[in-house]
C-alpha positions in Angstrom: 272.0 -100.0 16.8 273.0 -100.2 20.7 273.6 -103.2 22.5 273.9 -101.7 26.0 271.5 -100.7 28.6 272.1 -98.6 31.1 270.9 -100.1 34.7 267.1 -100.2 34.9 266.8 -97.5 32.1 262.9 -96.5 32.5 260.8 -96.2 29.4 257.3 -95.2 28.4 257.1 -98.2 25.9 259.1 -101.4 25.0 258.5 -103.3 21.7 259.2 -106.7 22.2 260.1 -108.0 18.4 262.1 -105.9 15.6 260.3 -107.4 12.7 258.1 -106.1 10.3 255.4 -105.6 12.9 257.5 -104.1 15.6 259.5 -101.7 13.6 255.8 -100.3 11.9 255.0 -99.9 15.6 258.2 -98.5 16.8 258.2 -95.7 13.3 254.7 -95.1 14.6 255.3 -94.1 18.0 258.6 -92.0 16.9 256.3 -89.4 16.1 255.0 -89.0 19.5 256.5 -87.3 22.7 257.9 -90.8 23.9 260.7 -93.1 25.5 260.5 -96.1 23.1 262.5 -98.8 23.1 262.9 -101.7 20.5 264.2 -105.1 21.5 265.4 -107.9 19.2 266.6 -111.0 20.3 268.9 -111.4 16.7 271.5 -110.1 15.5 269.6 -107.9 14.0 266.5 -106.5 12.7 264.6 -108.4 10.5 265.9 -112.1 11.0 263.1 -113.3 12.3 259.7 -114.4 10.3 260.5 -110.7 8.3 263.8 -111.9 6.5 261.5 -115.3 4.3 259.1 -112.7 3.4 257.8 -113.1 0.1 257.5 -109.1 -0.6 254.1 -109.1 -1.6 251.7 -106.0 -1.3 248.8 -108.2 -1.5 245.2 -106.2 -2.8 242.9 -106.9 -0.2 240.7 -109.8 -2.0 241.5 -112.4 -0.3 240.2 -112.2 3.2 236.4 -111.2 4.6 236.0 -107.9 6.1 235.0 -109.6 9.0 238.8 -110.5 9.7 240.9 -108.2 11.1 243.8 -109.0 9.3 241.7 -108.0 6.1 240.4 -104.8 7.6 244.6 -103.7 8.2 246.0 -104.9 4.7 243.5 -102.9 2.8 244.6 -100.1 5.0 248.4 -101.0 4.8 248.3 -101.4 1.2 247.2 -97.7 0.7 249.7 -96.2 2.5 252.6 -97.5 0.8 253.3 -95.2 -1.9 253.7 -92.4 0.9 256.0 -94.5 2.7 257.9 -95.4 -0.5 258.7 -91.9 -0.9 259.4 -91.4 2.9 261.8 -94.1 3.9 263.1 -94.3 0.3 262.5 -98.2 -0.1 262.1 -100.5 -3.4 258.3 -100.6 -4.4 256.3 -101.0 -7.0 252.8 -101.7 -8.0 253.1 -104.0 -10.6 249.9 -105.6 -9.8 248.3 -109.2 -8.7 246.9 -111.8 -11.2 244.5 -114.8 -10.0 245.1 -117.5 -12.5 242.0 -120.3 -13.1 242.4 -123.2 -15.3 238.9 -124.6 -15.1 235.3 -123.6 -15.0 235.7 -125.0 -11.6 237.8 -122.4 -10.4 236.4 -119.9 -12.4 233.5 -119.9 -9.7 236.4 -119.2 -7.0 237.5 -116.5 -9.1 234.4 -114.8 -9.0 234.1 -115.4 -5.2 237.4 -113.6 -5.1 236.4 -110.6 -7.1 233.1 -110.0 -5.5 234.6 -110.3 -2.0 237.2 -107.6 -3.3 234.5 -105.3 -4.8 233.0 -105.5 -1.3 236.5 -104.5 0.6 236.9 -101.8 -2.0 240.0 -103.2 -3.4 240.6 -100.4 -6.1 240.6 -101.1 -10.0 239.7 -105.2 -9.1 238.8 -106.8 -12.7 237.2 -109.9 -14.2 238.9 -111.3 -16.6 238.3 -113.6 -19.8 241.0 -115.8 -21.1 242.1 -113.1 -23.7 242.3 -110.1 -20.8 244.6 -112.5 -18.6 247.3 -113.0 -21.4 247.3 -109.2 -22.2 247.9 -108.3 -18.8 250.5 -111.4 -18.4 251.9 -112.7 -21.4 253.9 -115.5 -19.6 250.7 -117.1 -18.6 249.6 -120.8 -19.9 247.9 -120.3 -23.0 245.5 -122.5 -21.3 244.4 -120.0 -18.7 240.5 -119.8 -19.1 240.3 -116.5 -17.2 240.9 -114.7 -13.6 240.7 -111.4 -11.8 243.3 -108.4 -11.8 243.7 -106.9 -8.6 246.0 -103.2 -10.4 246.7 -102.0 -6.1 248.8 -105.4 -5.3 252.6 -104.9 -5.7 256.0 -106.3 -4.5 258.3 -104.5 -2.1 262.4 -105.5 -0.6 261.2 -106.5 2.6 264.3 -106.5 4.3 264.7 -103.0 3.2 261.5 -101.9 4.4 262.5 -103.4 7.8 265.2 -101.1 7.8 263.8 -98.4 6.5 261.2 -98.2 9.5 263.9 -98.8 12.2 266.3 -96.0 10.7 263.2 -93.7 10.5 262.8 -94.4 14.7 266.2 -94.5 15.4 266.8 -91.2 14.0 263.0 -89.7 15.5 264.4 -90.9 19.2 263.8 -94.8 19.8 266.2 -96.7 21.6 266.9 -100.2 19.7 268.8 -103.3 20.7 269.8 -106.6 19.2 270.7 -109.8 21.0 268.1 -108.9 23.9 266.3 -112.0 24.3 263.8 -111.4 27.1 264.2 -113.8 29.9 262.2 -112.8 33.0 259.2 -109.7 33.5 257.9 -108.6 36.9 255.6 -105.5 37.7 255.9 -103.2 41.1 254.3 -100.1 41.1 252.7 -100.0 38.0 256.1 -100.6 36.2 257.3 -103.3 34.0 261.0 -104.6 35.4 262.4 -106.4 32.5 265.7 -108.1 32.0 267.2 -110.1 28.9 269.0 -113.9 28.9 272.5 -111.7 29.1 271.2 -109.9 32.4 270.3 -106.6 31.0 267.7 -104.7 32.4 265.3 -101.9 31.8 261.6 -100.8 33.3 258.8 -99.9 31.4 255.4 -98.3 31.5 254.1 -100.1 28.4 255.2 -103.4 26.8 254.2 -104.2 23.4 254.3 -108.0 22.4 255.5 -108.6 18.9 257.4 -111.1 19.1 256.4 -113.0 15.8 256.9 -116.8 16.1 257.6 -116.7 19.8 254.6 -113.9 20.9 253.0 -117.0 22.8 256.0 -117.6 24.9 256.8 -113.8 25.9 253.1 -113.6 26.1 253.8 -116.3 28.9 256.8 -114.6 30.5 254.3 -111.5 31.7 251.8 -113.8 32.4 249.2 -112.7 29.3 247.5 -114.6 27.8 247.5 -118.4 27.0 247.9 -119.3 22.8 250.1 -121.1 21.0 251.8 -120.3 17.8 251.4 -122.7 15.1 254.8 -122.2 12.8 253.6 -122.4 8.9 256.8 -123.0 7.4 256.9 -121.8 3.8 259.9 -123.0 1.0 260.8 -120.7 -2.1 263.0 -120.2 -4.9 264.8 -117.6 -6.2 265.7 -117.7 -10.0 268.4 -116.1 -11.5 267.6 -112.3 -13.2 267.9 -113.7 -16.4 265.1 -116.3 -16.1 262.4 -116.2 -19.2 259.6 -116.7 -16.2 260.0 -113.6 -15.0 256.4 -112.1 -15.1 254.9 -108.7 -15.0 252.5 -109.4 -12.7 252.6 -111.2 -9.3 250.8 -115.1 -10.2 248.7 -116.3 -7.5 247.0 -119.8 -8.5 243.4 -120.1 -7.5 243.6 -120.4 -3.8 242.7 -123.6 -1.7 241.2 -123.5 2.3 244.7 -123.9 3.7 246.8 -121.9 1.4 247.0 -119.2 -1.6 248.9 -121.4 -3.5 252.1 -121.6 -5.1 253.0 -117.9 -6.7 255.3 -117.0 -8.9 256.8 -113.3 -8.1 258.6 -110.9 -10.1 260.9 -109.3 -6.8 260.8 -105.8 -7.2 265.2 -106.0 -7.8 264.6 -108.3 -10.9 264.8 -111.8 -9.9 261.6 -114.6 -10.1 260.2 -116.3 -6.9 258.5 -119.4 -7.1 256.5 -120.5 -3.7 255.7 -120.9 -1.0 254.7 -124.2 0.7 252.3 -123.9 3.6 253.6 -127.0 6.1 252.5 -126.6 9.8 255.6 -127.4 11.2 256.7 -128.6 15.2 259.9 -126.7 15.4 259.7 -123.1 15.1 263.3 -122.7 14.1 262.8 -125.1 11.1 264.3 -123.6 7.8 265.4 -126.6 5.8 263.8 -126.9 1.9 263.3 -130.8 0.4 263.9 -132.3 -2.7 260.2 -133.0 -2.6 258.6 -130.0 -2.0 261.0 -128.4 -4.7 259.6 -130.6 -7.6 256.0 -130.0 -6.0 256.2 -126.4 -6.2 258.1 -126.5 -10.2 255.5 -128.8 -11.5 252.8 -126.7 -10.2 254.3 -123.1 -11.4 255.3 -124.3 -14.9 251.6 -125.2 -15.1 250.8 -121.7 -14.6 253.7 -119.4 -16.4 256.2 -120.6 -19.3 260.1 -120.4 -18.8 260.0 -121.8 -15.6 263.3 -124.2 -15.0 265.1 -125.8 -12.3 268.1 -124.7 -13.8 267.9 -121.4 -12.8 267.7 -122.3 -9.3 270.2 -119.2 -7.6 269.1 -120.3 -3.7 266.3 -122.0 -2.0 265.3 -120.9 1.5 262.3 -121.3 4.2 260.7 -119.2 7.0 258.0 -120.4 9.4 254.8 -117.9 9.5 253.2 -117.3 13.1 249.5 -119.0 13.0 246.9 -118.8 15.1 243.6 -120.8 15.2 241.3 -119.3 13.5 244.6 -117.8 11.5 243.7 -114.3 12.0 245.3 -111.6 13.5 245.3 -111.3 17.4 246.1 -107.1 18.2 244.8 -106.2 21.8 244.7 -105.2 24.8 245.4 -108.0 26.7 242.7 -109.1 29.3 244.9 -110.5 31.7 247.8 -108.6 32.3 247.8 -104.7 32.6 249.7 -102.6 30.4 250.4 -105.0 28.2 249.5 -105.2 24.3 249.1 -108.4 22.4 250.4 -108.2 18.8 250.2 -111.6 17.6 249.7 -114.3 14.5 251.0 -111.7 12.0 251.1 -114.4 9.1 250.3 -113.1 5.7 249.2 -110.5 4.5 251.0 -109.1 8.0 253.8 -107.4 5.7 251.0 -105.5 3.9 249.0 -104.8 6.7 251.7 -103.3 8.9 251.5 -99.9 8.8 248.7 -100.1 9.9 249.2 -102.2 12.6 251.1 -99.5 13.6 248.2 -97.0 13.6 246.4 -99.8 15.2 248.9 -100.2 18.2 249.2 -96.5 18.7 245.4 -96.5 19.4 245.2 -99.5 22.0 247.8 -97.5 23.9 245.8 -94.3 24.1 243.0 -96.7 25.2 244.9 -98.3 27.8 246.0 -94.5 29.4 249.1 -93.6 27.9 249.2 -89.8 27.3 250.0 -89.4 23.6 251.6 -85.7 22.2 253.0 -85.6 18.9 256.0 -83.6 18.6 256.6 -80.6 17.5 259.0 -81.4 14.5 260.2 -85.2 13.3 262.9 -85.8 10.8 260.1 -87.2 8.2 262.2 -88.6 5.1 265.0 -91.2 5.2 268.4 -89.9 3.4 268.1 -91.6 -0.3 271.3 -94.2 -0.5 273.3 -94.5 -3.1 273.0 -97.6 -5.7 276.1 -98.0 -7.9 273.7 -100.3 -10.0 271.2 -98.0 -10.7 273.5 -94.5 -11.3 274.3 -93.3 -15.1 277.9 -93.2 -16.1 277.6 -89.3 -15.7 276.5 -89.9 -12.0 279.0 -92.7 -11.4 281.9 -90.6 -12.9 281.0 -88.0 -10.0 280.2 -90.5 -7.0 283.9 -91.9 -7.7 285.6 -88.7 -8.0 284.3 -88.3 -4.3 284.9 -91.2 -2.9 286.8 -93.7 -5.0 285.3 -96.7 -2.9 282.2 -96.3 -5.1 284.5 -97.8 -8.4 285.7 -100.8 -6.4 283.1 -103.6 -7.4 282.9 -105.9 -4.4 279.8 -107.6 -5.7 279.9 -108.3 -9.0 276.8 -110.5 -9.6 274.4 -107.6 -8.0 276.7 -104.9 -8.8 277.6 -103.4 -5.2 279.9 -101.3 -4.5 282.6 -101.0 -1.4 281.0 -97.8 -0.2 277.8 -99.4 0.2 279.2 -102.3 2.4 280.7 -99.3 4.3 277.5 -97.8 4.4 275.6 -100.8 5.9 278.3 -101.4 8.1 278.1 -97.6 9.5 274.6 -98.5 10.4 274.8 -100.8 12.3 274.8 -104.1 10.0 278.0 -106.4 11.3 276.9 -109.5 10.2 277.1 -111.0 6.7 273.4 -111.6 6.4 272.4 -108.1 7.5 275.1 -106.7 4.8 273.4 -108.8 2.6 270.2 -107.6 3.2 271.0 -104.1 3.4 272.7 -104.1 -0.1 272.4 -107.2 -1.7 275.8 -108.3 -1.6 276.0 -112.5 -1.8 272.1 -112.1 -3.6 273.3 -112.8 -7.1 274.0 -115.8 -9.1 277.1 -116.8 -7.1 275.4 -116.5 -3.6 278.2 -114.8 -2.2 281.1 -117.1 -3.8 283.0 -114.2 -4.5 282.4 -111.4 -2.2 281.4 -113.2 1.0 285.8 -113.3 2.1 285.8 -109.4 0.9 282.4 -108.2 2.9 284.0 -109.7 6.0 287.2 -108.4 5.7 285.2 -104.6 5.2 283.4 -105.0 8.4 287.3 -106.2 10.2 288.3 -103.0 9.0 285.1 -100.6 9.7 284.5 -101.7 13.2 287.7 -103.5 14.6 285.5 -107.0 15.1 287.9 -109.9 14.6 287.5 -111.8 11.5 286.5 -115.0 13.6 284.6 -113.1 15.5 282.3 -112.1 12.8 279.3 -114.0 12.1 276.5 -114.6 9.4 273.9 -114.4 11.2 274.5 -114.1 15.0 276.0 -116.0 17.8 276.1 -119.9 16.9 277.4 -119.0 13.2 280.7 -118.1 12.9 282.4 -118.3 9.2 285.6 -118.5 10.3 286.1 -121.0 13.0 290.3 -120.2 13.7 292.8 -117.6 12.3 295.3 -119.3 10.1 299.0 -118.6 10.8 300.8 -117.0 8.8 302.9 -118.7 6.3 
């Protein structure tokens, strides 16, 4: 990742927003004969809407054709097993289950199915009360019946993030963290831009994906007028060894203003329980109640067995970009040339995005940009290295090479120094993006243990003092002063 910009460096595109959305769009236009640029106002990629994702491929059931958001996830959702093996990502289609309880919702159920039949959600099933257990033993005996969506799945979101943005970075786009955009003017059919920091760069194209903020950088180049609604969401993440841990992804039946409370099986082992759907006034709002946590325990032990407070390893929030009308908004915008509006990704925006990708690619041939693919791309990501996962044949043999792979940093997850190093090398200098890139500080003790020896790693890989270093990005410091030395 750079944080530099050379004075007015020109560009054919800039992507506004390194989410999920942006870095589809950005690994996208990496195959193409292009100047692309990526900016992120974070610390890094992902932090934004991307980094409370609940990692679910959803099935394509639960939307109308007639919304463009459906029309993308049913195409998103059947490009992922490509992209698994491309980027080299955690995935797995484990499949969705849509739980009813009543005759009631029974009649919702069949709503669902026959709206999926029409989408062509592949494999989708009716089930009877005896079909739903089979398929999800952890279900209330009391289920009366549901529908089985086999294409749904769950993914490591922030992973997937990264996966894209490695896949540009190495195919030739630029990318950048901490470059909040503060001003845009156009001269000569160019796009001046420059960031809060006074960074500048000029453009041809400008992409707004800016998830929770799109309306206000919309603003900035005089686009269009919308606001974003934050949705804020809270979950729970239960330890690995919780008895709820299902094998299929539990939706409830759904209601007008939500899907419900779920419960997940993450594709690294541990149970999710949520989320909330709260429209919220503060987009920066990421603080869980006592409330909402009993809310969301009553209602998924009333679905699936096992579940307990006890196993409560973290709690966390994220605030999903809404529009009225809570689809999608991916144009060309009508006021502003050059300019394309990528806007109220909410869910199922993390299934959906590679082919909002495709989708962007296509507005910008529409608007006039000359599109040539090139020649040759560097198509796969290199495979890391997971201590956790290797045999003690293959372990033997990674620690013979480099001895950093037998130092346990992480013991709840299992992580190894080398990846740390690894995650540092690329770019990751903050504890949270560590985190995310390895799982470090994910386990039972929430970083208790390894969160002093992670930080010390990045001192020592990149030269950033210790105080210096931050979880998150400017305004979090861990460490506000250097102690003296005794």
């Amino acid at each position: 990742m750079s944080n530099s910009v050379e004075q007015q460096e020109s560009y054919d595109v800039v992507i506004i927003g390194g989410g999920v959305s942006g870095a589809a769009i950005a690994a996208n236009l990496a195959r193409y004969d292009l100047r692309v640029a990526l900016l992120e106002k974070s610390a890094d990629f992902g932090f934004g809407v991307s980094k409370a994702n609940s990692g679910i491929i959803h099935a394509g059931f639960h939307h109308n054709l007639s919304a463009l958001k459906s029309k993308l996830e049913i195409q998103g959702n059947l490009m992922f097993d490509s992209l698994c093996h491309q980027l080299d990502f955690p995935f797995r289609r484990c499949g969705i289950v849509v739980a009813a309880f009543t005759d009631e919702e029974m009649v919702i159920v069949n709503e669902l199915y026959n709206q999926g039949v029409e989408n062509g959600s592949p494999g989708i099933e009716l089930c009877s009360h005896e079909r739903m257990l089979m398929l999800e033993p952890k279900l209330n005996n009391d289920v009366v019946g549901g529908l089985f969506a086999p294409a749904g799945g769950v993914i490591e979101p922030y992973l997937y993030v990264f996966s894209l943005i490695e896949f540009a970075q190495r195919n030739g786009v630029e990318t950048f963290t901490e470059f909040k955009v503060s001003t845009a003017s156009r001269q000569e059919n160019i796009w001046h831009i420059t960031s809060s920091d006074e960074r500048m760069m000029q453009t041809r194209y400008v992409i707004n994906a800016a998830g929770l903020y799109a309306d206000h950088v919309s603003e900035i180049f005089n686009g269009e007028k919308f606001e974003i609604i934050p949705r804020k969401g809270e979950e729970y993440l239960l330890d690995r060894a919780s008895k709820a841990y299902p094998e299929r992804v539990i939706f409830p039946v759904p209601t007008p203003n939500s899907k419900g409370t779920l419960v997940i099986p993450t594709v690294e082992g541990t149970t999710m329980i949520g989320p909330t759907a709260q429209e919220v006034d503060e987009k920066d709002d990421d603080t869980t109640t006592a409330e909402n946590m009993k809310n969301i325990f009553v209602l998924a032990a009333n679905m699936v067995s096992g579940i307990s407070r006890r196993d409560i390893i973290t709690a966390f929030s994220g605030s999903r970009p809404t529009l009225p009308g809570n689809d999608f908004m991916i144009k060309i915008s009508e006021t502003t040339p050059a300019l394309i509006q990528v806007a109220g990704i909410q869910s199922p925006g993390l299934t959906a995005s590679p082919a909002i990708g495709e989708y962007v690619k296509d507005l910008l041939k529409i608007s006039g940009l000359t599109m040539i693919e090139k020649k040759s791309i560097s198509r796969t990501n290199q495979k890391t290295v997971k201590v956790r996962f290797a045999t003690r044949a293959k372990l033997k043999e990674l620690i013979k090479k480099n001895p950093a792979y037998g130092n346990i940093i992480c013991r709840c997850e299992n992580i190894s120094e080398a990846e740390i190093v690894e995650a540092v090398h690329k770019g990751h200098t903050t504890l949270d993006g560590v985190k995310f890139y390895t799982r470090s500080g994910m386990g039972r003790c929430q970083g208790g243990f390894c969160a002093g020896k992670v930080i010390e790693i990045i001192n020592q890989e990149t030269g950033i003092p210790v105080e210096q270093i931050t979880k998150r990005g400017k305004g979090s410091w861990l460490i506000v002063e250097r102690l003296n030395e005794l």
